[in-house]
C-alpha positions, 0 to 999 in steps of 0.5 A, a space after each residue: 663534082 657537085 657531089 664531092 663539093 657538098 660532102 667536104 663542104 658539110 664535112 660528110 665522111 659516111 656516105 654512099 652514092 647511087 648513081 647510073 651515070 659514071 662520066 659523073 664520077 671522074 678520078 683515079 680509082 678508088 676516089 669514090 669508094 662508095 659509088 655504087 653504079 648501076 643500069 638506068 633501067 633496073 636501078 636499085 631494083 637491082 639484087 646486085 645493087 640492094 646487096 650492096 646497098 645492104 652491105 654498105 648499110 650492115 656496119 652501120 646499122 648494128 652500131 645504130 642499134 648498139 647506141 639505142 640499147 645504151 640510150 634505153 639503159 641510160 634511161 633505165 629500160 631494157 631493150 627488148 629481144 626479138 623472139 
């Protein structure tokens, strides 16, 4: 509950947990909708669990490059494309 504790105490609401312990994790389902569990052994070495990861990260990633493309303009440069 440590986790939990520090997110609402930091009013952290974007987050994703990577953890091979789910006893951490206890409630109902759907409390932790961005636990992503996987073995001790292989950890995110995993393909399953960077594809998650990778899942997770897409939506915010492309909203990150959108507010550096606006930044670069306020600035008066234009973002450069990859070819």
């Amino acid at each position: 509950m440590a986790i939990r504790a520090w997110l609402e105490l930091n009013a952290i609401t974007d987050y994703v947990v990577l953890d091979d312990q789910p006893k951490f994790f206890p409630g109902p389902t759907g409390y932790w909708p961005t636990l992503i569990l996987c073995e001790s052994e292989t950890g995110i070495s995993d393909i399953s669990v960077q594809q998650k990861l990778r899942d997770w990260m897409n939506p915010h990633t492309a909203s990150m490059s959108t507010a550096t493309e606006g930044e670069l303009r306020l600035r008066g440069q234009e973002p450069q494309r990859a070819e």
